[in-house]
C-alpha positions in Angstrom: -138.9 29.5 94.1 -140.8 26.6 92.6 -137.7 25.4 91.7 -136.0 25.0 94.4 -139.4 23.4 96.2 -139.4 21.0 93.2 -135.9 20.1 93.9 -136.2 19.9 98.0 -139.3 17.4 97.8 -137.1 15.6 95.0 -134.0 15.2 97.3 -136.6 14.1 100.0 -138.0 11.1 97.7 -134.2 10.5 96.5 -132.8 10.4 99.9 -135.5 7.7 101.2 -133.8 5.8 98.4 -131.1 5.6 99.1 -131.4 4.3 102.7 -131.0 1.5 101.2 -128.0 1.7 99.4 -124.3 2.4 99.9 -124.1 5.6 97.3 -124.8 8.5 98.3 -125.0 11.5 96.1 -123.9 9.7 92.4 -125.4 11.8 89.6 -124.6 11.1 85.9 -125.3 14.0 83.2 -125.7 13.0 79.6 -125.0 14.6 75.9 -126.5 13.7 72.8 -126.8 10.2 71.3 -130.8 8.7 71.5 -131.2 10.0 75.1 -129.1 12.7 75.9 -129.8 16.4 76.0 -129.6 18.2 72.5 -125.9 19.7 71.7 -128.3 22.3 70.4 -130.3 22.7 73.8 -126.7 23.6 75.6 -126.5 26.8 73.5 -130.4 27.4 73.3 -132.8 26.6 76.1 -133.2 27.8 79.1 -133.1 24.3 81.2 -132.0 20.7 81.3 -131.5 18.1 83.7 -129.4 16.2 85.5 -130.3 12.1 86.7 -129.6 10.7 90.4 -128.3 7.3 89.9 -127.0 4.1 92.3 -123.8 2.1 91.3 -125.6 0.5 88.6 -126.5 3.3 87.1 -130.0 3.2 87.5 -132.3 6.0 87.9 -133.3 7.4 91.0 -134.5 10.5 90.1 -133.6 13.8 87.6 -132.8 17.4 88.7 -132.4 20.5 86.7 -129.9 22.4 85.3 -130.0 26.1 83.9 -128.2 27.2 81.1 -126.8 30.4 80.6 -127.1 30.5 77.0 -126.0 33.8 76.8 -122.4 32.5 77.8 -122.2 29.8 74.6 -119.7 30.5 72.2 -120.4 28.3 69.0 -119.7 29.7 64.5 -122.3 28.1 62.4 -120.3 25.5 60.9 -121.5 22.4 63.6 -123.9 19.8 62.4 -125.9 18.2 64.8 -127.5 15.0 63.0 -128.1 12.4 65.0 -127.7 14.5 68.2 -123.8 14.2 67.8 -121.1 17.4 66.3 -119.0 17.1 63.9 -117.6 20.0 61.4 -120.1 20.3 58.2 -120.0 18.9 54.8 -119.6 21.6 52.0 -121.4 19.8 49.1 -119.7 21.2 45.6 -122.8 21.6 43.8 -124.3 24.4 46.3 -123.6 28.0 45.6 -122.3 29.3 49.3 -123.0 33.1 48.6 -126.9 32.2 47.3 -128.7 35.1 49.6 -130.8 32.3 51.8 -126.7 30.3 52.6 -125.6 33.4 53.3 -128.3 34.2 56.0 -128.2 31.0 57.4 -124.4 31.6 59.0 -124.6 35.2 59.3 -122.8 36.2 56.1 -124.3 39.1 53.7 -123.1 40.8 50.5 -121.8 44.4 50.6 -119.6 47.4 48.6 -116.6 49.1 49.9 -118.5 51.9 49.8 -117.5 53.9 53.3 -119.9 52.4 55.9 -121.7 55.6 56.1 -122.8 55.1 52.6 -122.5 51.2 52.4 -125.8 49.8 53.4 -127.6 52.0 50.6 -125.7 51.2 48.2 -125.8 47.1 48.9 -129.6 47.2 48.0 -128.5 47.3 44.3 -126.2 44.4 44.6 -128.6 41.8 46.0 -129.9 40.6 43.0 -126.1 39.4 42.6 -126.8 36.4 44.9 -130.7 35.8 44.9 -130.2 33.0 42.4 -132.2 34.5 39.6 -129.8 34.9 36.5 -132.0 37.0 35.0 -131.6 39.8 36.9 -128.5 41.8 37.2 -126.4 44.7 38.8 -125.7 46.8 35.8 -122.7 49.6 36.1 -122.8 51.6 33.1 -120.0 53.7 31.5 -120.2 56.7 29.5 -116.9 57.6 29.3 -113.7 55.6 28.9 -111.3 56.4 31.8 -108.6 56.3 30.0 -110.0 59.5 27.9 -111.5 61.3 31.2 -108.3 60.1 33.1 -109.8 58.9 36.3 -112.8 56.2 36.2 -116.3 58.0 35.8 -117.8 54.5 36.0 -118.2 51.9 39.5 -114.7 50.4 40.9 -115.8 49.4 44.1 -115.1 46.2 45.8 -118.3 43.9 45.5 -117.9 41.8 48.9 -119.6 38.1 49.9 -118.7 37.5 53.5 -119.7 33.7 54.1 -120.2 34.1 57.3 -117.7 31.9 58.5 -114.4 30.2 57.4 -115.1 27.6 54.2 -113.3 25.5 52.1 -113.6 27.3 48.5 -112.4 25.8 45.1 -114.4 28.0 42.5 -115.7 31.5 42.0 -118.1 31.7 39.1 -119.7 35.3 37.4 -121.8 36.1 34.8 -124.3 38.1 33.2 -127.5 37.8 32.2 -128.6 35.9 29.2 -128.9 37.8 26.1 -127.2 40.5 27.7 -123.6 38.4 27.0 -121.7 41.8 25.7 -122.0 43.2 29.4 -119.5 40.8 31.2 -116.6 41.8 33.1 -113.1 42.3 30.9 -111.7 44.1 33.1 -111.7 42.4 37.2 -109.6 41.4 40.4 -110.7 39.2 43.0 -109.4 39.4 45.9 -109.7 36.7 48.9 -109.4 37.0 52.9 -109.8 34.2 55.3 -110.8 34.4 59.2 -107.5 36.6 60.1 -108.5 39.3 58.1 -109.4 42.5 60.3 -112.6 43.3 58.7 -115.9 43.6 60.6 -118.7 41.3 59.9 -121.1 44.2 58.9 -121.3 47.8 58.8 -122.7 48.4 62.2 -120.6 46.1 64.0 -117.8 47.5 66.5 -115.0 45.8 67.8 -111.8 46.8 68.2 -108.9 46.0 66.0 -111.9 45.4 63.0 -112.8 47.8 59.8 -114.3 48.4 57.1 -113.5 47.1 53.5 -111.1 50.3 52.2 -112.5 52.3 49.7 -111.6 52.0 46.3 -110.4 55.5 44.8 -111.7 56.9 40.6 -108.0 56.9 40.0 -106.4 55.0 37.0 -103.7 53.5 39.4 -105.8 53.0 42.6 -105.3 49.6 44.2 -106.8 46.9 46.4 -107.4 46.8 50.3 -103.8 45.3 51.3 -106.1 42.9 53.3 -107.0 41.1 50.2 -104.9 38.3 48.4 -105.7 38.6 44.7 -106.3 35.6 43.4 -106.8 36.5 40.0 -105.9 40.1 38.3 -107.4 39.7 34.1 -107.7 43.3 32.3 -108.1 40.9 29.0 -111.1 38.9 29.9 -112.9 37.2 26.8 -114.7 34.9 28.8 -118.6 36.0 29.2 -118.8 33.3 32.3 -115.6 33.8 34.5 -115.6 30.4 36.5 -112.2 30.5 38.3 -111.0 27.0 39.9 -108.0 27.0 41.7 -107.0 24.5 45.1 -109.0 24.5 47.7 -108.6 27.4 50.4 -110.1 28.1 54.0 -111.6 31.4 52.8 -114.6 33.8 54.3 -114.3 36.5 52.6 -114.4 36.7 48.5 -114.1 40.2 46.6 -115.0 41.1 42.7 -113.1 44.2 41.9 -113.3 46.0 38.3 -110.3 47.7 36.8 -110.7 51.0 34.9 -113.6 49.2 32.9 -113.9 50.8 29.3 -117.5 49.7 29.0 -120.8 49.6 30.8 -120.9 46.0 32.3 -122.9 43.7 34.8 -123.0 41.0 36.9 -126.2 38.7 37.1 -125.2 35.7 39.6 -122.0 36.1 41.6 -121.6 32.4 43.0 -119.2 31.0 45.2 -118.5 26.9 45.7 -116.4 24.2 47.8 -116.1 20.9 48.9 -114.9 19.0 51.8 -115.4 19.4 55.6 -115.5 22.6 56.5 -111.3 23.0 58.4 -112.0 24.4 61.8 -115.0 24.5 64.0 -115.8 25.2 68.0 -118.6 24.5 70.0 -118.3 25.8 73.6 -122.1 25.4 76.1 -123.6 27.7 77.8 -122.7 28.1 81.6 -124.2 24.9 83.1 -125.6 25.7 86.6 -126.1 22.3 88.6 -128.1 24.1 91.3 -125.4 23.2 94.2 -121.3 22.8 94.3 -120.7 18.9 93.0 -117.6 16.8 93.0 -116.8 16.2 89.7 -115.5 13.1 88.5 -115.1 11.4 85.2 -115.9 12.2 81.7 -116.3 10.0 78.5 -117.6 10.1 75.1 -118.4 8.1 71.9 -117.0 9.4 68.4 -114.1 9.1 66.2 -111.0 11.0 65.3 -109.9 9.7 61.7 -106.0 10.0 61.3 -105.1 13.6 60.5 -107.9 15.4 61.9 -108.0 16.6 65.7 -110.4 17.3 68.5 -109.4 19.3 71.0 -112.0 19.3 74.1 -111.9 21.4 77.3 -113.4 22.1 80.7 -113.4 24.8 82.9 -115.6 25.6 86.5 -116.5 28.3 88.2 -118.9 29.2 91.5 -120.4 32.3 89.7 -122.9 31.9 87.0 -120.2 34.4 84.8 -116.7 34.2 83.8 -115.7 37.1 83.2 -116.2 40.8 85.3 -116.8 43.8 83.2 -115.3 47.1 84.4 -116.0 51.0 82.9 -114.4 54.1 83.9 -116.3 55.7 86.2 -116.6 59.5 87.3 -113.4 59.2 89.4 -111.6 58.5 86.2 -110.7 55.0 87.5 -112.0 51.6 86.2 -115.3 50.3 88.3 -117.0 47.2 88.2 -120.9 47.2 85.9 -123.3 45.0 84.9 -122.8 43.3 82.0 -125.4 44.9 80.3 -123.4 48.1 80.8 -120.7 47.3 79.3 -122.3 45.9 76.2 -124.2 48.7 75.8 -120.6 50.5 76.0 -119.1 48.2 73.8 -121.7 48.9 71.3 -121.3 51.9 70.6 -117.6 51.8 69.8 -116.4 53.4 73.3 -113.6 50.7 73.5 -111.0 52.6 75.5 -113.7 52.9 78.5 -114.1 49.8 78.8 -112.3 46.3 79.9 -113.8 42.6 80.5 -111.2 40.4 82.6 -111.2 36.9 83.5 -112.7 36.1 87.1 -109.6 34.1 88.5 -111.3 34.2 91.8 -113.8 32.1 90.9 -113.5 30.7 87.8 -110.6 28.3 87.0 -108.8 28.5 83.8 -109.4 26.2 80.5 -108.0 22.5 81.4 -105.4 21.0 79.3 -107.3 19.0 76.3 -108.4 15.8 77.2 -106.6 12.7 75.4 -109.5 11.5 73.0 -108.2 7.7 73.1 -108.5 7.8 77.0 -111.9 9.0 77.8 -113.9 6.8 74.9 -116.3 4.7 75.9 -115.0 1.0 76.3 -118.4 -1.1 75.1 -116.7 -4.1 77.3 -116.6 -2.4 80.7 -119.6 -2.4 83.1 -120.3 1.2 85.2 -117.6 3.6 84.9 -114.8 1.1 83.9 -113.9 3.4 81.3 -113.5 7.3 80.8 -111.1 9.4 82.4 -111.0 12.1 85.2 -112.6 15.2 84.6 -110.0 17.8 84.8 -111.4 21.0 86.5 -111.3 21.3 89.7 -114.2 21.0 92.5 -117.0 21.2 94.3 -118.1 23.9 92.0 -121.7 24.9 91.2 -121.1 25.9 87.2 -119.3 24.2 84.2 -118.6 24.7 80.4 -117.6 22.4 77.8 -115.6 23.7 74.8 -115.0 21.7 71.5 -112.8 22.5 68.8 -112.0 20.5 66.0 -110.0 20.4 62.8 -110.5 18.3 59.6 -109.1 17.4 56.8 -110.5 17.3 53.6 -112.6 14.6 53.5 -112.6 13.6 57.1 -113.3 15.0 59.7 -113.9 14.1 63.7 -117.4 14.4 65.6 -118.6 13.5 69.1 -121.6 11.3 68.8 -122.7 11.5 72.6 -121.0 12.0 76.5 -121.6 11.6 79.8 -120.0 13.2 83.4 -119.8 11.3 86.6 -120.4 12.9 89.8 -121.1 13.0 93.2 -123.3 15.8 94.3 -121.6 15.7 98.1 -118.3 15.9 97.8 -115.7 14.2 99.7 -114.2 17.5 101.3 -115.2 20.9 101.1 -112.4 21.9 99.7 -108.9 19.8 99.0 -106.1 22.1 98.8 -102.5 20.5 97.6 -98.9 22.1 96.9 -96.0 20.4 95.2 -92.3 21.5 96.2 -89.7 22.7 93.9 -92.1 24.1 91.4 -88.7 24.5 89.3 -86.1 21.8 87.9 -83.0 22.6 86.6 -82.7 19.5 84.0 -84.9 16.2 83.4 -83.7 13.6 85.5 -85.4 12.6 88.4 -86.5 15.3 91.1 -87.0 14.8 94.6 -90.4 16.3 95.2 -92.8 16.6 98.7 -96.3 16.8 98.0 -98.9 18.3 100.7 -102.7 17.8 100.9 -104.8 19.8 103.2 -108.7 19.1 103.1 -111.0 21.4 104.6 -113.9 18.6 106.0 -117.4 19.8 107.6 -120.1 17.9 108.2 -121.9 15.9 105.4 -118.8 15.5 103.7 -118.0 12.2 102.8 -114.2 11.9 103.9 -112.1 9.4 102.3 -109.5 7.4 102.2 -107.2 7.1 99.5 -105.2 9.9 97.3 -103.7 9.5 93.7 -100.6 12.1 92.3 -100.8 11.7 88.5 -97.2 12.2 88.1 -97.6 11.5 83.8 -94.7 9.2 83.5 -94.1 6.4 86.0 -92.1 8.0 89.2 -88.8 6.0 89.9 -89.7 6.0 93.8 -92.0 6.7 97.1 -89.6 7.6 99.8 -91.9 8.8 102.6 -95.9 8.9 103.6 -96.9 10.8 106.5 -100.1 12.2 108.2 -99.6 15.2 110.0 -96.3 14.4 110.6 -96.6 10.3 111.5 -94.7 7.7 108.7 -97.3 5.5 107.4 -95.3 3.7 104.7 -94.7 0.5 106.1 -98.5 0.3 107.3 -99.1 1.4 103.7 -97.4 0.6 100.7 -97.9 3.0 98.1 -99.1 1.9 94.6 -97.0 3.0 91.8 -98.6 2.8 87.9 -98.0 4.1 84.9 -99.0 7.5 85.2 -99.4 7.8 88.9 -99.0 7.1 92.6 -102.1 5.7 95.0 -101.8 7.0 98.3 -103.4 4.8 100.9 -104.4 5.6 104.9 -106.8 5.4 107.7 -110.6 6.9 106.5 -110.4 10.5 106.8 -113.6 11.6 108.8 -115.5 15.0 108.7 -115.6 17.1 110.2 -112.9 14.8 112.7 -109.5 15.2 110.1 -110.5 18.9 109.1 -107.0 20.0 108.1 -105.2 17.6 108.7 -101.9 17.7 106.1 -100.8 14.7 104.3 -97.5 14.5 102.9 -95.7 12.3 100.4 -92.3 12.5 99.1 -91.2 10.8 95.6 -89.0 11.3 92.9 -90.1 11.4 89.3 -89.1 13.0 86.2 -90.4 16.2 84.3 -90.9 16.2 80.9 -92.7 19.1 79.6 -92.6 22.8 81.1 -95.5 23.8 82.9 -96.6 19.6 84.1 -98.9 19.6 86.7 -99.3 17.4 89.0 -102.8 17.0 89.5 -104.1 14.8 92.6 -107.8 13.1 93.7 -109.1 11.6 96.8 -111.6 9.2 97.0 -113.7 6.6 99.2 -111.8 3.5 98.1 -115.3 1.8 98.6 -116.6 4.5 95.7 -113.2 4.4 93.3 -115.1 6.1 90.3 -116.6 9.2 92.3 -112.9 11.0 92.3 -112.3 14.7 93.8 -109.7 16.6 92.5 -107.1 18.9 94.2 -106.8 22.3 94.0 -103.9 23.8 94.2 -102.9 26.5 97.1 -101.4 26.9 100.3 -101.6 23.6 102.1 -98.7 24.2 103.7 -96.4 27.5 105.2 -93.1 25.2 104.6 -93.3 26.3 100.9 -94.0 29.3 98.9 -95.1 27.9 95.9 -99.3 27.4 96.4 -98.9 24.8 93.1 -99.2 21.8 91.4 -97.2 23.1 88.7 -93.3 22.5 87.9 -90.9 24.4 85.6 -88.0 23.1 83.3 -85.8 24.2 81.1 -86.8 25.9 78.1 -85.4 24.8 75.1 -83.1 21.7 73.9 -84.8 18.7 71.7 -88.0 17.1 72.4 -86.9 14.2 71.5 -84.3 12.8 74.2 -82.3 9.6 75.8 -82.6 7.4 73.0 -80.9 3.9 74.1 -81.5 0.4 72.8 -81.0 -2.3 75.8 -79.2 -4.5 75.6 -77.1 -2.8 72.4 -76.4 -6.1 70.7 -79.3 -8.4 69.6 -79.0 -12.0 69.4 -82.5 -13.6 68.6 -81.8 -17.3 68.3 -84.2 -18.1 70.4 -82.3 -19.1 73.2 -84.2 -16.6 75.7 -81.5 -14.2 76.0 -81.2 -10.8 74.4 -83.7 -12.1 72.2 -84.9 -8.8 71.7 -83.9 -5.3 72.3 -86.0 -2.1 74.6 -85.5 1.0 72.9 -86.6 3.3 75.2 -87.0 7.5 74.9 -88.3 10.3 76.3 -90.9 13.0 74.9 -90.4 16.2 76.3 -92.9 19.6 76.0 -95.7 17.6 73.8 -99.4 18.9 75.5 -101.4 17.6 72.7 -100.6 14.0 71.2 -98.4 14.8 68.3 -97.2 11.4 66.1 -94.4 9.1 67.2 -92.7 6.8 65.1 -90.1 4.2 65.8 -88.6 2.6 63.0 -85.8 0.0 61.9 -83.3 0.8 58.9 -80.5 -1.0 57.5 -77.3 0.8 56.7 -78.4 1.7 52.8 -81.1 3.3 54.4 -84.0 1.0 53.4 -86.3 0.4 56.1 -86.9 -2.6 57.6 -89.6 -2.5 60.1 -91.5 0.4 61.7 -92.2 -0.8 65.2 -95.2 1.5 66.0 -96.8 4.6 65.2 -98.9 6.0 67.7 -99.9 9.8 68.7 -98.2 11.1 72.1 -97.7 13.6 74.9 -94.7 14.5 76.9 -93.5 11.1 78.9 -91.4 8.3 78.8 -91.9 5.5 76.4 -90.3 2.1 75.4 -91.0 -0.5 72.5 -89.4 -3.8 71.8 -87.7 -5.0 68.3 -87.2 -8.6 68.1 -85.1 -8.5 65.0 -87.5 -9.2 62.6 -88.7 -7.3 59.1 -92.0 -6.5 58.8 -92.5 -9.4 56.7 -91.8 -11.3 59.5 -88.4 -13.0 59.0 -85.4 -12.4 60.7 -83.0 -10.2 59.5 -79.0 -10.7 58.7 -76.5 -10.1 61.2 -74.8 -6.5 60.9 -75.4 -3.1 62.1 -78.9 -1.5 61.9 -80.4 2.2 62.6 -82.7 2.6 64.9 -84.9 6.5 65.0 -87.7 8.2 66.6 -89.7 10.7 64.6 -91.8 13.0 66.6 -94.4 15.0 63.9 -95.3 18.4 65.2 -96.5 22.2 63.7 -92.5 22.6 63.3 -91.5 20.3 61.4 -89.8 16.6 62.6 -87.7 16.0 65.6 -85.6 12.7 65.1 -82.8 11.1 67.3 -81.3 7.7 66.3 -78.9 5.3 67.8 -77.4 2.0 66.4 -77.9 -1.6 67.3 -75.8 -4.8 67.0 -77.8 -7.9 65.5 -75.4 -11.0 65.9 -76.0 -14.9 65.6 
């Protein structure tokens, strides 16, 4: 209650503001850097906040926001210096499975004893990893297996789970000193990275997950399958085994002895790495903005060196939880609980009475990963220049940010600080929009009708212009009309790169409630499953955009999407042509230079594109760019020239795209004519 009196008499002071001004309802949130909220606080606290701002972006005022940190999803491997993320450094000289690293991400140090047995018999194997050489686990052995035929003595697995994914170049063992005739002859050790079905300690339950299989007495027993041996020795000589091998992604590392023929010990059981830790996530709590808001734009500051990635998402919702939880009730049917029902359920391993599904009603679905390069922030440009829109869909009351990213070795990518635009009254209650086919049968241009229906009330603040983002540019705008009525000629539409701008008469609330727009245009498809997103806006407010949703905005079609299907299949690299075919670069102005032009088809996250010049012995000549891509249609020019800069001979040359993906390559190539 107070707040929600805190934030009335704040909207009261805020609203005499702005009086005086021609915004209404801008509001800016901000991540990390000097003055944003803690990365840290997102998963954490209880509560942040929110600032009121005019076009200048200057404050007005602040407003809370409540996390629900109980909905963050984030592994242990983010640093936070500077109030930024980025994947953390694994320094070679520290031992990973020392006791105090392990309990800092969650990892611990067990036996494949059965679980029923397991946590007893860990307490003898601690001293393994409390950094104290001169203590030891000692496994004596009366009798020599191969005389008793079965092992009397210990041949369990000894287990360090890290806690998390790392990248491991050494395992070191040894015993104590002065007690160098009890090392290990006789050992496997076995290795299992994050897709390993093992749970993360004996009392956890989750389904698909198990216990580390028990190792049997007998002479011919072998590992849990689930392992990858990374080194089987039964003629050890070496009192300090220190194994180095390439660096892998591993969590979990296992020391198994083979039918040993003496009493033995291990004193420190150490595990090292280097480099960036490979993959890490980072995913808010549910950010509750006290009211549905319009969002807008998002942008950030960091850096994604070459061969690393960043993959960052979105998704909003109007409840303050994702998901709905359902257990089977007395009927014998599924019925909805509480949360804290079905974790209570879950805890106790009672899987099959219990199911969690994803609240579609009210919850949208992850957005496609933002394109880094497009939503940095542009030093240069003044307001909200720069940035790009924020792709889930509103007014919505709740919001989640996800972050995952992938190094390599010694680099690796981090966001240093962002920052959302929005307006906290949106422009319509509700815009629903529907594209028409939803399915192409090849890629060439489509014919396509696109229909917007906003629901206005009053308060709303109406507007006046709509943008299609149609990803490549569309070849043409055949028809604008408002509830039926042509506007074209009253309106020109806008055709860029990416998209069409829509322009008409201010749509009023609660006046224009439903009244349909409808554009048809023909543009290409490129990649299965390409939506065509659309915004409206106050052309007097360009930066504070609303998006679409996608529904029934009109009973003409049956689709209710901004979706479109093409063929599955076929090469992603396609229409390769050099225009004109023959290159004459005297200098004389014509066909000085050559457009190679192509078209990428089914690429969702920027992949690497290449263009590049060879001569007919295949030495290249000149690589005329290099850049990462999506799905669209691209060109580049060649003006003859090496990459030295001189002109090359007259003859035939080779012209060929190389698309880089998790396949492999996918090339095409054509020939062009360079004559004098």
């Amino acid at each position: 209650m107070k707040v929600m009196l805190g934030r009335n008499l704040l909207w009261g002071l805020i609203i005499a503001a702005w009086c005086t001004s021609a915004v209404w309802g801008r509001a800016e949130f901000h991540i990390g850097g000097p003055t944003g909220t803690s990365w840290q606080g997102l998963i954490t606290d209880a509560q942040t906040e929110y600032t009121i701002v005019d076009d200048q972006s200057e404050v007005l005022g602040t407003l809370p926001i409540a996390i629900g940190a109980e909905e963050a999803g984030v592994d242990t491997m983010i640093a936070y210096d500077d109030n930024a993320i980025r994947p953390i450094w694994v320094d070679s000289s520290v031992n990973l499975a020392l006791d105090v690293n392990l309990e800092a991400r969650g990892g611990n140090l067990y036996t494949s004893v059965s679980t029923g047995y397991t946590r007893e018999a860990a307490k003898e194997v601690q001293v393994m990893i409390d950094g104290d050489p001169e203590t030891a686990t000692l496994r004596q052995v009366d009798i020599s297996p191969r005389l008793a035929g079965l092992n009397i003595g210990y041949v369990k697995n000894t287990v360090v789970n890290l806690g998390a994914e790392m990248p491991v170049n050494r395992i070191r063992f040894y015993p104590r000193p002065g007690f160098e005739e009890n090392y290990l002859a006789w050992y496997e050790i076995g290795v299992a990275d994050n897709t390993a079905p093992f749970m993360a300690s004996p009392q956890e339950r989750a389904p698909g997950r198990r216990w580390y299989r028990d190792i049997s007495r007998s002479l011919t027993s072998t590992n849990d399958p689930e392992f990858d041996i990374l080194e089987r020795n039964v003629e050890n000589l070496d009192q300090v085994v220190d194994l180095r091998f390439p660096k892998r992604d591993l969590r979990w590392v296992a020391i198994r002895p083979i039918n040993p023929e003496r009493t033995w010990e291990i004193a420190e059981m150490e595990v090292y790495g280097e480099g960036f830790v490979t993959k890490t996530s980072y995913r808010t709590g549910v950010l509750d903005f006290g009211r549905p808001v319009a969002w807008s734009k998002i942008r950030w500051q960091g850096e994604v060196p070459e061969g690393t990635r960043l993959v960052l998402r979105t998704r909003t919702g109007s409840t303050p939880q994702p998901n709905l939880f359902w257990k089977i009730g007395s009927t014998g049917n599924f019925e909805r609980v509480s949360k804290d029902e079905y974790t209570t359920t879950y805890q106790v391993g009672r899987f099959s009475q219990i199911q969690a599904t994803y609240d579609v009603e009210n919850w949208s679905f992850w957005s496609t990963p933002y394109d880094f390069a497009a939503g940095l922030r542009n030093p240069e440009a003044t307001g909200w220049e720069d940035g790009t829109p924020l792709l889930s869909p509103g007014p919505s009351q709740y919001l989640q940010l996800e972050v995952v990213m992938f190094s390599d070795g010694n680099k690796a990518p981090r966001i240093d600080e962002m920052s959302l635009l929005f307006a906290e009254d949106p422009a319509a209650q509700s815009v629903i929009a529907e594209i028409w086919p939803v399915e192409t049968e090849n890629f060439e241009p489509q014919t396509f009708t696109y229909v917007v229906r906003p629901v206005l009330k009053d308060g709303d603040r109406g507007f006046d212009r709509l943008e299609i983002f149609t990803q490549v540019p569309a070849e043409a705008v055949h028809s604008v009309a408002i509830d039926g009525r042509e506007i074209i000629d009253d309106f020109p539409p806008k055709l860029e790169e990416d998209r069409i701008v829509i322009s008409f008469e201010p749509f009023v609330a609660p006046r224009d409630n439903e009244r349909r727009i409808e554009v048809v245009f023909d543009a290409k498809v490129l990649r299965f499953g390409a939506e065509f997103t659309g915004w409206v806006y106050d052309s007097a407010e360009p930066e504070l955009k609303q998006q679409v949703r996608p529904g029934n905005a009109t009973f003409r079609f049956a689709g209710d999407a901004l979706s479109v299907r093409t063929p599955v299949g076929g090469e992603l690299v396609r229409k390769v042509t050099a225009h004109p075919a023959t290159l004459t670069p005297n200098g004389d102005g014509i066909n000085d230079q050559t457009m190679i032009s192509y078209d990428l088809r089914n690429i969702g996250a920027p992949r690497q594109i290449a263009l590049r010049i060879f001569d007919l012995s295949g030495r290249l000549v000149r690589e005329v760019i290099s850049t990462p891509a999506v799905s669209g249609s691209f060109a580049a020019v060649w003006d003859g020239r090496r990459t030295e800069g001189d002109l090359v001979a007259p003859g035939v040359y080779l012209y060929q795209v190389d698309l880089t993906t998790d396949k492999g390559l996918s090339a095409a190539a054509g020939t062009i004519a360079v004559a004098y």
